[in-house]
N, C-alpha and C positions, 0 to 999 in steps of 0.2 A: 841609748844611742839617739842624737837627734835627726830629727826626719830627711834630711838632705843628705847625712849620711849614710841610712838605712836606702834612702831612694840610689845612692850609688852605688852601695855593697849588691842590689837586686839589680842596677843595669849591666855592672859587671860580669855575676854570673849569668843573667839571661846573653849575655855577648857572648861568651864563655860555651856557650850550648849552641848557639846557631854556627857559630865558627867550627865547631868538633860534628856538627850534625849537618853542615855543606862540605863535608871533605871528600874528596872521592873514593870509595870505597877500594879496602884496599886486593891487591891480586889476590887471587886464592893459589898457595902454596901447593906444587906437586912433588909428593916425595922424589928424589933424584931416580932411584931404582924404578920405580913408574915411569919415570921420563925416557928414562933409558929403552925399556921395553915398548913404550909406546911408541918411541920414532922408530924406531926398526919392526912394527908390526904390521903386517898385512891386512888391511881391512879392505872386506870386500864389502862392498857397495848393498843397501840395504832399502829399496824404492818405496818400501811399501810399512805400515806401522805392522800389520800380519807378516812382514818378514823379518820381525825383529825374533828374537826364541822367549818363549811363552814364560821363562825366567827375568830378561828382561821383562816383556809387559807389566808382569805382575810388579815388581821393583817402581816401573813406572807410577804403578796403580798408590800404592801407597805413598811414595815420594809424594804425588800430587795429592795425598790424603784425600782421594778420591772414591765414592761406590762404583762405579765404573773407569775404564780406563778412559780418562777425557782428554782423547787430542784425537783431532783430524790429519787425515791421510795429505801429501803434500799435494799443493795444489785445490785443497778442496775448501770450503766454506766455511768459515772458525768465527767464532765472538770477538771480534779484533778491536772492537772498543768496546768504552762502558753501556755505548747506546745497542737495546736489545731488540734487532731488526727481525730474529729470528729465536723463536725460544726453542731451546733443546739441544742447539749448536754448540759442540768443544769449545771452550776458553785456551787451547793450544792446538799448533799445528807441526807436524813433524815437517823440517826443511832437508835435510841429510841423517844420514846412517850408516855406519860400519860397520861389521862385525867379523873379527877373526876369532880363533879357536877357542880363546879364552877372556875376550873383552868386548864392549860393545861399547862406541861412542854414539852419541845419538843429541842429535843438536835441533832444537823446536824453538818455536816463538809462542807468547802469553798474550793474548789482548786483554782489554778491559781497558780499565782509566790509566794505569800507566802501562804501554806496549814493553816486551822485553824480551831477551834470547836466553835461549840458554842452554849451559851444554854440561850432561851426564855421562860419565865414565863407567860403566859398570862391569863389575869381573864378575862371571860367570863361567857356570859348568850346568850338567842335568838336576844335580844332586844341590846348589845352592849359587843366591846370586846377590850380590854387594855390590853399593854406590860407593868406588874408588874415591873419584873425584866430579868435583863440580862447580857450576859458579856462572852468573850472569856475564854474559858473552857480547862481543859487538853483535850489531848485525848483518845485513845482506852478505853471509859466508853463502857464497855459491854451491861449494862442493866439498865433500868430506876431507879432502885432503888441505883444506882450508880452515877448517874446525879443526882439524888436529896441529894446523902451524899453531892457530891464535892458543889452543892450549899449550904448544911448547914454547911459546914465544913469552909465557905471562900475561896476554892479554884478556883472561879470565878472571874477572873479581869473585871474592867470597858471596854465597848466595845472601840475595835481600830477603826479604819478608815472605815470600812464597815463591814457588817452584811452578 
């Protein structure tokens, strides 16, 4: 192959890669029967990361492949960029939470180099607790009942790189 062609078979596929690798990520999928159940559930309001049920935490605990549960309380002082002002600080803060009888939403923010949201569905009972669904969220959701539109709504993407 001579060299001009070889130089254009490699800008092709390097094109080919940045065009599939700036696309926007796509919704993350809620089964219908979730969806269903979710808009008709009562969740009550959940202020505090200690008022989530110690099945969540722990759910959290791993998701964030963490030794400890790493997120701060809302409102409280988090790693919200890459610059480390403060060593020992959560790299997440819980912003809203719900919890009814058998689900828990729960919507936090990530700092570091790139800031993000995001929001975990988890079904729960005493005896065991699962990550439904999930997936990088807008931000500034004010209130629980706003985390739960932008998830009926699709405006949840598939999770990126870490939680």
């Amino acid at each position: 192959m001579r060299p001009t062609r070889r130089f254009c078979a490699i800008g092709v596929i390097l094109l080919s890669a940045v065009v599939t690798c700036s696309q926007a990520p796509a919704a993350a999928a809620l089964p219908g029967a979730l969806r269903a159940h979710l808009k008709n559930e009562r969740l009550d309001l959940v202020t505090s990361v200690r008022g989530l049920p110690l099945g969540v935490r722990d759910a959290l605990q791993k998701l964030f492949v963490s030794q400890t549960l790493d997120i701060a309380e809302p409102g409280a002082e988090f790693q919200a960029t890459d610059v480390v002002v403060k060593p020992k600080l959560p790299t997440r803060r819980l912003l809203a939470a719900g919890c009814s009888t058998d689900h828990c939403l729960v919507y936090y923010e990530r700092g570091g180099l790139a800031h993000s949201w995001h929001v975990a569905l988890f079904h729960w009972t005493p005896a065991a607790t699962q990550l439904d669904f999930g997936g990088t969220a807008p931000g500034g959701l004010a209130r629980i009942e706003d985390v739960r539109q932008a998830v009926l709504s699709g405006a949840i993407k598939a999770p990126g790189r870490g939680w």
